[in-house]
N, C-alpha and C positions, 0 to 999 in steps of 0.2 A: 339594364342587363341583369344586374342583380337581384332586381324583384321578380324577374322573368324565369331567373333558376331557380327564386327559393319558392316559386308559385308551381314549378315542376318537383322540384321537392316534396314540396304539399300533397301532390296530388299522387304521388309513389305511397304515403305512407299508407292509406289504405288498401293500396293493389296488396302490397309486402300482405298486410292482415289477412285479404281474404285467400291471400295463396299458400299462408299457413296456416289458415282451417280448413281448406278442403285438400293439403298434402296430409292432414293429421288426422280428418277423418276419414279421407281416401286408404289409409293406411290402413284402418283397423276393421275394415272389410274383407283387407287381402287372407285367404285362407293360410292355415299351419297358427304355430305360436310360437315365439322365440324364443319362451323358456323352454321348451321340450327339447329346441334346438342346442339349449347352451347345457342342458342335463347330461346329452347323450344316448347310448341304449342302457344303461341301468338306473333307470328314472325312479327314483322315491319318492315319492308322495311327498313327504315333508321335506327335502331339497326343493321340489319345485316350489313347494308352498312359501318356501322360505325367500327363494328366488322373485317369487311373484311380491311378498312385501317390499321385499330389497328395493326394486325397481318400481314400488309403488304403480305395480297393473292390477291391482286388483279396486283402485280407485275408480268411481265415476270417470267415463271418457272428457267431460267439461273438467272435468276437476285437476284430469291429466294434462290436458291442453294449455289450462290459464297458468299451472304448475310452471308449466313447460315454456309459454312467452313468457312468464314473468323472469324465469333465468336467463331466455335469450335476448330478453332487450338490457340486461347487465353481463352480456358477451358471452355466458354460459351457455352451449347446445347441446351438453348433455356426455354421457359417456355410453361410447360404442359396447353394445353387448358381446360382441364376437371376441374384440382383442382387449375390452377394459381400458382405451385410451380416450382421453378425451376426443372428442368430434373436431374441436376447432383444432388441436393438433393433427390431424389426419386430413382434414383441409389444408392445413397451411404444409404438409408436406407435399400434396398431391399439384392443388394448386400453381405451381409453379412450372410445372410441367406440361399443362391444360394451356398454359398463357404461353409460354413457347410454342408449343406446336401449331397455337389459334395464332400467333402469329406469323410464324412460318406461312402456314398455307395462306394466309390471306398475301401477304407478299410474292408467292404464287400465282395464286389469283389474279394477283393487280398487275403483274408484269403480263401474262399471257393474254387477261380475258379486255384488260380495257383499253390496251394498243388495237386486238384485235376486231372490238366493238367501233372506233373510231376509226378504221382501214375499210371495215364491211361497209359504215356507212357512206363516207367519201365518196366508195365504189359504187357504190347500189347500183345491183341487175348488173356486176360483171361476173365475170368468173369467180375474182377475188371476195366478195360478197357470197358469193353461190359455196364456194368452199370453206369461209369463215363461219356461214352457217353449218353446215355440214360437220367442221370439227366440235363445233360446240353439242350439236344433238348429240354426238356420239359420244362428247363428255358427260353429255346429261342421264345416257341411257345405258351406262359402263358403271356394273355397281362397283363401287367402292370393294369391297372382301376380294373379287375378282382382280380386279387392278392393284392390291396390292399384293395378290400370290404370284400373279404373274410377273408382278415386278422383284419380288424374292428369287422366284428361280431364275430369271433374266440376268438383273444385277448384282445377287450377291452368290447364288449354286454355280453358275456358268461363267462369269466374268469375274465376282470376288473381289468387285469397287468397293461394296458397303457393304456393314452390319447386317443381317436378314434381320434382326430383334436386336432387343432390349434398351436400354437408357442409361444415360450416364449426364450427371446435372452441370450443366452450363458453367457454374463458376468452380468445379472441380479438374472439369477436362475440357475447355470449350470446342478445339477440333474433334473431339472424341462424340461431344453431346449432338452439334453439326451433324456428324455424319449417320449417329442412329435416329434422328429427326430427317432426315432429308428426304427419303421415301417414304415414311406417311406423310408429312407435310406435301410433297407432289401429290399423293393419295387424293388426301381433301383438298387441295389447290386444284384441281385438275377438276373437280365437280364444281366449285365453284367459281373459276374463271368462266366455266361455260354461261353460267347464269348474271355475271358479272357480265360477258359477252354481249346477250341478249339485250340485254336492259340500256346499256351503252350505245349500241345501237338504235334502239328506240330512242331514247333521248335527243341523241345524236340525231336523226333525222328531223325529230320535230321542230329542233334549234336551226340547223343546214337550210329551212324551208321558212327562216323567216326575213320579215322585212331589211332587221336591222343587219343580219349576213348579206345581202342581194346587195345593201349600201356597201357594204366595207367593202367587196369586192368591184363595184364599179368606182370608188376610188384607189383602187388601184395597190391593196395591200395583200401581200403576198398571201398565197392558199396555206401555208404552214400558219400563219398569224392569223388567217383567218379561221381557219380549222379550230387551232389549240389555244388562240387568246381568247378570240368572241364565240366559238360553238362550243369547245367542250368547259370552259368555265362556265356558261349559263347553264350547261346540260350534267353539270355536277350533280343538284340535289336532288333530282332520286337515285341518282348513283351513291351520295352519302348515305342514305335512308337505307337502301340495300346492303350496304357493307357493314353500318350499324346493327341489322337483323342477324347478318351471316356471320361476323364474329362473335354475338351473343349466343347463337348456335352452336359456334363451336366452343365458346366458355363452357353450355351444357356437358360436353366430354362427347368424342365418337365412338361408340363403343365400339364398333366392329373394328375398325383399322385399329383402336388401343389393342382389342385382343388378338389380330392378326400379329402387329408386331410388339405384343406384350412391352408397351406402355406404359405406366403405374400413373394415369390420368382420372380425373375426374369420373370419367363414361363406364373406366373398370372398380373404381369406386364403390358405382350407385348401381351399376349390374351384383355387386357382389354382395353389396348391403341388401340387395331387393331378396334375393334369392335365400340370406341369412336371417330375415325379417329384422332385422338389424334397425328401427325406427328409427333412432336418433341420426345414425350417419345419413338416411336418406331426407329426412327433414334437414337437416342443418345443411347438406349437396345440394338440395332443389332450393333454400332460401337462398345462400348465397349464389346460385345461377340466377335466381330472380333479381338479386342485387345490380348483378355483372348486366343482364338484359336493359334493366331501368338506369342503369350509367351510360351506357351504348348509347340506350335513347336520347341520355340526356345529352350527350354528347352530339347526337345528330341535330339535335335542334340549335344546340348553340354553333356547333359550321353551319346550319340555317344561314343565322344572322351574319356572322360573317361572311359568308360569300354571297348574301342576297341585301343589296344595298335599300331596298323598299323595306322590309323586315326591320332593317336598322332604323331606318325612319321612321318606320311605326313604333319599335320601341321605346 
């Protein structure tokens, strides 16, 4: 098991490489320049020029780059042009508020879409089927920005249950932080139960249609036992694989629902760095979402092995 993750390790560290030279060189295609932005309108020629040393842009773009890994692999990402703070502190403040909400809405997700992916299949061609599909396309094709204005003036202008905005951090007020997460968290849970849904059901049917279900049931073991020991334990792993994708997703930050109900996540971050040319915050927000993605992963493969006993064997 342990050469099996440091062999996945291995194999992360050139992705991390190549996906920080083409955020870096990606970068410096984008039009404007972010020292004109941090000048102002009464731009001096020698303030800029001075700013351009400061920040060392006037170097070779390779020269920038190697600069630039060689501080991030001794944990330096550099300091934000806009507010002069460092990167990893603006991560480590945002951060925590990205991994609450990614897991709110996945706990959304899991209650809503993968009861209802294990019911549709059961049923297949009833009603009950014909309507669990039904709720999910309509999850699927319900944008997000939509579903969460409508749920502002719903629950919070007309009824006055919750928050319409803002944040308040978990271990300061935790009832408080709950209840301004709860409607985006249903936001993004509500797109992804439905795809959760789908996929559940596919699984679900393929497992339903096999040899070794057709036995359990003609000896004679209950349809709950057979359903939820021997169908949906087999028909876990691409429901792992999927859930691994969809919370590395939402590690990236949602930006729309962040700025619907003004968030301070990851998604409002890198919208606000992109728009300030802001380099360093967005380099150092897209490596560590590549981090969060390649952990997910790795994490999907090791519930591989644990819940696939062939896997274990071969390892």
């Amino acid at each position: 098991m342990y050469t099996y993750i440091a062999k996945r390790l291995l194999v992360a560290i050139p992705t991390l490489l190549i996906i920080s030279v083409f955020v870096f060189s990606l970068q410096k295609l984008l039009p404007g320049d972010p020292i004109l932005a941090m000048a102002g309108e009464e731009r001096d020629p020698q303030v800029l020029e001075f700013l351009r040393e400061k920040y060392r842009l006037n170097d070779p773009v390779p020269y920038q780059y190697v600069r630039w890994l060689g501080a991030a692999l001794q944990g330096d990402l550099g300091i934000s042009l806009r507010t002069n703070q460092p990167v990893l502190q603006l991560i480590g403040e945002k951060l925590p508020v990205t991994i609450q909400l990614a897991i709110m809405s996945m706990i959304f997700a899991f209650v809503i879409g993968v009861p209802m992916g294990i019911l549709a299949a059961v049923k297949k061609n009833t009603m009950i089927d014909y309507l669990a599909n039904i709720i999910a396309l309509t999850g699927l094709s319900i944008p997000n920005f939509w579903l969460g204005i409508m749920l502002i003036l719903l629950v919070s202008v007309n009824l006055g249950w919750l928050p319409a905005s803002g944040y308040e951090p978990f271990f300061s007020n935790p009832l408080r932080s709950l209840e301004t997460m709860l409607m985006p968290s249903f936001v993004l849970g509500n797109a992804l139960a439905a795809t959760l849904m789908r996929h559940t059901r596919s699984a679900m049917l393929s497992v339903l249609s096999t040899d070794y279900i057709r036995t359990a049931r003609a000896k004679g073991l209950a349809e709950s036992s057979v359903v939820l020991e021997h169908g949906f334990r087999n028909a876990m792993l691409p429901i792992v694989t999927l859930t691994a994708l969809l919370f590395g997703e939402l590690l990236a930050g949602a930006v729309l629902t962040e700025q619907i109900f003004t968030i301070p996540g990851f998604g409002k971050l890198i919208v606000d760095a992109v728009f300030n040319r802001d380099y360093a915050v967005v380099q150092g927000v897209v490596i560590c979402t590549a981090i969060g993605f390649i952990l997910m992963n790795l994490l999907a493969d090791i519930l591989y092995v644990l819940l696939n006993p062939r896997m274990r064997a071969a390892l």
